[in-house]
C-alpha positions as CSV (number, residue, x, y, z in Angstrom):
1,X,97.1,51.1,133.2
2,X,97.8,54.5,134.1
3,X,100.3,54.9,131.0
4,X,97.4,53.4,128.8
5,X,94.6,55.6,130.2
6,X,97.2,59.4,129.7
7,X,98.1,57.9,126.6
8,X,94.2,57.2,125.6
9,X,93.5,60.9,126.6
10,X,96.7,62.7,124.8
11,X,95.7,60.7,121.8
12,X,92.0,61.9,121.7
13,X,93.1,65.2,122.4
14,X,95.2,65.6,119.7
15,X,93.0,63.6,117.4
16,X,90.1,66.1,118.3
17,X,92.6,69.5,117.9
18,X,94.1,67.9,114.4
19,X,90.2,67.5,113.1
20,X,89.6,71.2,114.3
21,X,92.3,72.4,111.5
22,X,91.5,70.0,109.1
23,X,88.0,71.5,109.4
24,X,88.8,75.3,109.5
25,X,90.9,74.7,106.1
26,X,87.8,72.5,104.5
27,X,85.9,75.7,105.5
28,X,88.3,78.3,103.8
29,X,88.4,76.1,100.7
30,X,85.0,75.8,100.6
31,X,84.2,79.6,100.7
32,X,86.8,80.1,98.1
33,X,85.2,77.5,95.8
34,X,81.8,78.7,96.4
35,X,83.1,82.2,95.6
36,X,85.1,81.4,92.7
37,X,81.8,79.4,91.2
38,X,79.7,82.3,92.0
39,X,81.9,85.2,91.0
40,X,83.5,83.3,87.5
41,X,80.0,83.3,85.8
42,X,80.6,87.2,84.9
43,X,83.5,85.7,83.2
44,X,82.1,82.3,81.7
45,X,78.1,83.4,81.5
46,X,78.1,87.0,80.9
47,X,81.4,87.2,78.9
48,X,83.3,89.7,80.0
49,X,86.6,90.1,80.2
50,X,88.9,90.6,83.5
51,X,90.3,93.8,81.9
52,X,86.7,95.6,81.7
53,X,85.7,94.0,85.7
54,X,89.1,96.0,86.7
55,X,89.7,98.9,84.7
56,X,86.6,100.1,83.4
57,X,84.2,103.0,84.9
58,X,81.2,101.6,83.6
59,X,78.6,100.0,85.8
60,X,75.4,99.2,84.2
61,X,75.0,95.3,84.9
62,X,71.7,93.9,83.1
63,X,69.4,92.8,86.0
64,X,68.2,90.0,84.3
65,X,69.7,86.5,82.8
66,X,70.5,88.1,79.2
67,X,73.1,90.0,80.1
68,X,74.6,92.8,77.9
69,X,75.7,95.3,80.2
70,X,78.7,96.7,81.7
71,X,80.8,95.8,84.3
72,X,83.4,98.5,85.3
73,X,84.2,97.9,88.6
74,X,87.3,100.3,88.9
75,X,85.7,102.8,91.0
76,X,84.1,100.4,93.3
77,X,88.3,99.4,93.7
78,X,89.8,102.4,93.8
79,X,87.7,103.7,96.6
80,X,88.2,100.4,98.8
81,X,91.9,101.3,98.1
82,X,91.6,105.1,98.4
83,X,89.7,105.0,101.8
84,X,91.9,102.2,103.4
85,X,95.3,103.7,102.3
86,X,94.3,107.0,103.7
87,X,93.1,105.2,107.1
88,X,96.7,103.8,107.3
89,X,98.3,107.1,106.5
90,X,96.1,108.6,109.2
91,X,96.3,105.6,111.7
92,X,99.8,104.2,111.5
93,X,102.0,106.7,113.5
94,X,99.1,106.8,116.4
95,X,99.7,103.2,116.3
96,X,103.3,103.1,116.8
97,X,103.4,105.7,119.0
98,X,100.9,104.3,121.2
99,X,102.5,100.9,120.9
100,X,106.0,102.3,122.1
101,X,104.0,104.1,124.8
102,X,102.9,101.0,125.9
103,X,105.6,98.7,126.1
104,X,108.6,101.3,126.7
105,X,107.7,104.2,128.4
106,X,104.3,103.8,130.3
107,X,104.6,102.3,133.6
108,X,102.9,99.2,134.6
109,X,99.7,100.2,136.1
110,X,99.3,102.7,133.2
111,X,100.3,100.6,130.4
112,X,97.8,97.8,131.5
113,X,94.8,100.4,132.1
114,X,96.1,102.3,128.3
115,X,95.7,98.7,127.1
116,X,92.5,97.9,128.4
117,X,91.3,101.3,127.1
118,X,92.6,100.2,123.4
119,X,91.2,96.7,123.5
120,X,87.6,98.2,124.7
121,X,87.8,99.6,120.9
122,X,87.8,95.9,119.6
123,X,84.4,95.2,120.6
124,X,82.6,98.5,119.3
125,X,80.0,97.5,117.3
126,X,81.1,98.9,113.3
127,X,77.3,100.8,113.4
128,X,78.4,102.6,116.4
129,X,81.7,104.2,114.5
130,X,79.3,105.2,111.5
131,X,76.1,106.9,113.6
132,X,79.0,109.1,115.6
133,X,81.1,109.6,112.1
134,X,77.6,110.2,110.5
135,X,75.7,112.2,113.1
136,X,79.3,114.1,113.9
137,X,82.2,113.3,111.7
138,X,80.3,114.7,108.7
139,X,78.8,117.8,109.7
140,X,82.0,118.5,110.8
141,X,83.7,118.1,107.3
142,X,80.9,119.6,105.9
143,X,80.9,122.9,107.6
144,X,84.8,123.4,108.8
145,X,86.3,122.0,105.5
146,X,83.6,123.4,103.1
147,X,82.9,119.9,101.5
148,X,80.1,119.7,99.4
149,X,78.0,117.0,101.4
150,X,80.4,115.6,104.1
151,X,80.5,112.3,102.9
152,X,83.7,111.9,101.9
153,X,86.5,109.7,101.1
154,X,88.5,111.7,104.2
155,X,85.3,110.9,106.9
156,X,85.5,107.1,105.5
157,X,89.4,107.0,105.4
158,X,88.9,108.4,109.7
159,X,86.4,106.2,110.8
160,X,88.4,103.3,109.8
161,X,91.4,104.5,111.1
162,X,89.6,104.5,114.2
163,X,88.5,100.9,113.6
164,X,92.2,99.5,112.9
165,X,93.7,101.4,115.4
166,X,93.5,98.3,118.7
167,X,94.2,95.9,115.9
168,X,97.7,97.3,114.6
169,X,98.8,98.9,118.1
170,X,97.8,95.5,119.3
171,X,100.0,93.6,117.2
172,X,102.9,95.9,117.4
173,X,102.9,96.3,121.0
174,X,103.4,92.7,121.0
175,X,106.4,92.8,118.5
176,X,107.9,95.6,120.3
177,X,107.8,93.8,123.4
178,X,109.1,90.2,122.2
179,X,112.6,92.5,121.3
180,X,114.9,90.5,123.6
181,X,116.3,92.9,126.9
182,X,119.9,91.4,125.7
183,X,119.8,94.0,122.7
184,X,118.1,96.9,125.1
185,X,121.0,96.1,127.5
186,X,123.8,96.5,125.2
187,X,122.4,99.4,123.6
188,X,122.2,101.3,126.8
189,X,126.1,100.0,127.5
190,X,127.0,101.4,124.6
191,X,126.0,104.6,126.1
192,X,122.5,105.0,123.8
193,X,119.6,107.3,125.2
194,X,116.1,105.5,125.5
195,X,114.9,107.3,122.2
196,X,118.4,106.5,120.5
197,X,117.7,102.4,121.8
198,X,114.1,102.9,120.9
199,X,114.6,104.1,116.8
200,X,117.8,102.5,116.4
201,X,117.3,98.8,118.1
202,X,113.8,98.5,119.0
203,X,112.1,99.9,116.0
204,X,114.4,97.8,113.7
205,X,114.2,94.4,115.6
206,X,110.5,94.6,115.8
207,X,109.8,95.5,112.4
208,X,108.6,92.6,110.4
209,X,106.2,92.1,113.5
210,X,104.9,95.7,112.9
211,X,104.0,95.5,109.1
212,X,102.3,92.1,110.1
213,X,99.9,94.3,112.2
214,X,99.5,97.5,109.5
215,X,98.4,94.4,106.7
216,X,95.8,92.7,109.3
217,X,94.9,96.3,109.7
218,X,94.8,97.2,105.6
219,X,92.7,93.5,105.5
220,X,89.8,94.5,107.7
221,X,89.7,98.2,106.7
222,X,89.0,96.1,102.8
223,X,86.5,94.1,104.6
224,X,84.6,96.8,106.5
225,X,80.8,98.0,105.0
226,X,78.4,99.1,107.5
227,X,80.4,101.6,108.8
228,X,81.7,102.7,105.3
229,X,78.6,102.8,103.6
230,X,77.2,105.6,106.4
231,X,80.0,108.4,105.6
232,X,81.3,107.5,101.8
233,X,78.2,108.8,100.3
234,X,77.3,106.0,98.2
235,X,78.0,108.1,95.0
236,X,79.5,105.8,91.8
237,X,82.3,108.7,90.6
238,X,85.8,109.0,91.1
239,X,86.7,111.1,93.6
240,X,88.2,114.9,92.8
241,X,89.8,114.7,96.0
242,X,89.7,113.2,99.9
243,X,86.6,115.8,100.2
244,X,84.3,114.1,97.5
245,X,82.3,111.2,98.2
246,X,82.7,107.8,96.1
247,X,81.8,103.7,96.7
248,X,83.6,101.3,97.7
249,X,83.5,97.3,96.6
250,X,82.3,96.1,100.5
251,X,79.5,99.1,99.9
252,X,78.0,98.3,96.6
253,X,77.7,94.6,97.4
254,X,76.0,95.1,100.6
255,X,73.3,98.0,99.1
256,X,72.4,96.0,96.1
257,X,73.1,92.5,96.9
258,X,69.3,92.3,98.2
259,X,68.0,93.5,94.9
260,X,69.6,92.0,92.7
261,X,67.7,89.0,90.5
262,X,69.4,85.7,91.6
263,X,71.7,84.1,88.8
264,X,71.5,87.5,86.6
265,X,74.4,89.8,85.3
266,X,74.0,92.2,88.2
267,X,73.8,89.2,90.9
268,X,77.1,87.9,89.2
269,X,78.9,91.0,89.1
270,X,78.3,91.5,92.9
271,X,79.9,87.9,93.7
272,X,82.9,88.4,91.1
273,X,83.3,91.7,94.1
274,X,83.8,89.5,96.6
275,X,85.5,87.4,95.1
276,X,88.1,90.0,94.4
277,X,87.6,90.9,98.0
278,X,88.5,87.5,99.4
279,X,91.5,87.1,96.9
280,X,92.2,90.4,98.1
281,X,92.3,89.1,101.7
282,X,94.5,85.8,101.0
283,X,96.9,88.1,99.1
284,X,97.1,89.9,102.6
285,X,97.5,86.7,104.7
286,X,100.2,85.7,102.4
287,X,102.0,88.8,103.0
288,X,102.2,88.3,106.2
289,X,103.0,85.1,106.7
290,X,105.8,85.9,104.4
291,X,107.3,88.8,106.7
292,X,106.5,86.5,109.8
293,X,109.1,84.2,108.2
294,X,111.4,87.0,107.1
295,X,111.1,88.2,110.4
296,X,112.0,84.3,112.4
297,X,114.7,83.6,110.2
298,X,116.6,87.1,110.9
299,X,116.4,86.9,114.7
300,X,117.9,83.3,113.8
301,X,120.7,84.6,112.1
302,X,121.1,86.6,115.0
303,X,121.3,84.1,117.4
């Protein structure tokens, strides 16, 4: 009876964990289907072509259900990727330095209170990072580095830098710290300094963990808006340079999603966005899962 009765329980637990996934994947599908047949119509409807969506500077969409204007989004896409490269050049080596802070050289009670401090970042409201890169960020850019306006690709490419920074020195830490001691230890017997073990062994070993955490970095800088849309400027040009404002493809759908006429050419134009934006984002998941598996079957080979 007692067999029977844990046996009962195991099997509705797993029965209730197994419909749990089965339901987060019906979810994902179904967003991806809904985008795909809300996005496509700029293709099917509106008839035009994936070439002009990408590479063209025109934006005029028609907002009505004739259709006939232009759909350039290339700006909107090269300032996501402009702002969100820049926020990993600026971010990454903070990351990694705070990361091997953490796990290598910080003592215990410091490390845990330096890791509550980074984790405190994860639940900061995004309007909070744009009013103090709004309200401080740009004035600053505006009077020190003689930019026009302020807004700027540079204050946008900071403020998410100091958005991804928990997420990536998160991640990393964790790699850094799964290195197995064995490798530390003969290191160190082979007579290697801590900084020697740390670039040459460490680094190395924890590497494919490390990129995981810059991409699920890169994928919510892509996905970020409020915050953006405060310091960009909201202006639909290329940018000259980091000190000129642009748009991005999370800013333009969240400003004009609202007023766009359900079912027109400017309505469809702003889903085919996010639907690059969600391709965008498996492309990213894929990437690391790929790396994740890189990174498993090496320390197998090791073994």
């Amino acid at each position: 009876m007692f067999k029977y009765t844990m046996f009962k329980k195991e099997y509705l637990g797993r029965s209730i964990v197994t419909a749990c996934g089965f339901l987060m994947i019906i979810l994902t599908l179904s967003i991806g289907a809904f985008l795909f047949y809300r996005g496509i119509g700029t293709f099917t409807k509106y008839h035009h072509s994936v070439t002009e969506f990408l590479f063209s500077q025109a934006w005029t969409p028609a907002d009505d259900f004739q259709g006939g204007g232009k759909v350039g989004a290339a700006i909107y896409i090269f300032g996501s990727i402009s702002t969100c490269l820049l926020a990993l050049v600026i971010v990454t080596p903070f990351c990694l330095a705070s990361a091997i802070f953490l796990t290598e050289i910080a003592p215990k009670k410091v490390g845990s209170l330096f890791r509550s401090a980074v984790e405190i970042f994860v639940g900061i409201p995004s309007v909070i990072y744009g009013w103090i890169g709004l309200t401080v960020l740009v004035p600053f850019i505006q009077k020190y580095l003689k930019a026009p306006l302020g807004f700027s690709v540079l204050a946008a490419g900071i403020v998410l830098a100091v958005m991804i920074f928990p997420s990536i020195t998160g991640v990393a830490s964790d790699a850094i710290a799964s290195v197995p001691n064995e490798y530390k230890q003969a290191a160190y017997g082979l007579g290697s300094t801590r900084w020697q073990t740390i670039c040459h062994v460490i680094l190395p070993s924890a590497k494919s963990g490390i990129l995981t955490g810059i991409i699920l970095g890169l994928a919510r800088a892509f996905g970020e808006a409020l915050a953006v849309a405060m310091v960009i400027g909201k202006m639909r040009a290329f940018p000259k340079n980091i000190l000129s404002p642009t748009s991005n493809l999370t800013v333009a759908i969240a400003s004009d999603m609202g007023g766009a006429a359900e079912g027109g050419e400017y309505n469809t134009a702003l889903w085919t966005m996010a639907l690059l934006l969600f391709i965008i984002s498996l492309i990213f998941i894929f990437f690391v899962h790929f790396i994740s598996r890189k990174g498993t079957k090496k320390i197998e080979r090791n073994v």
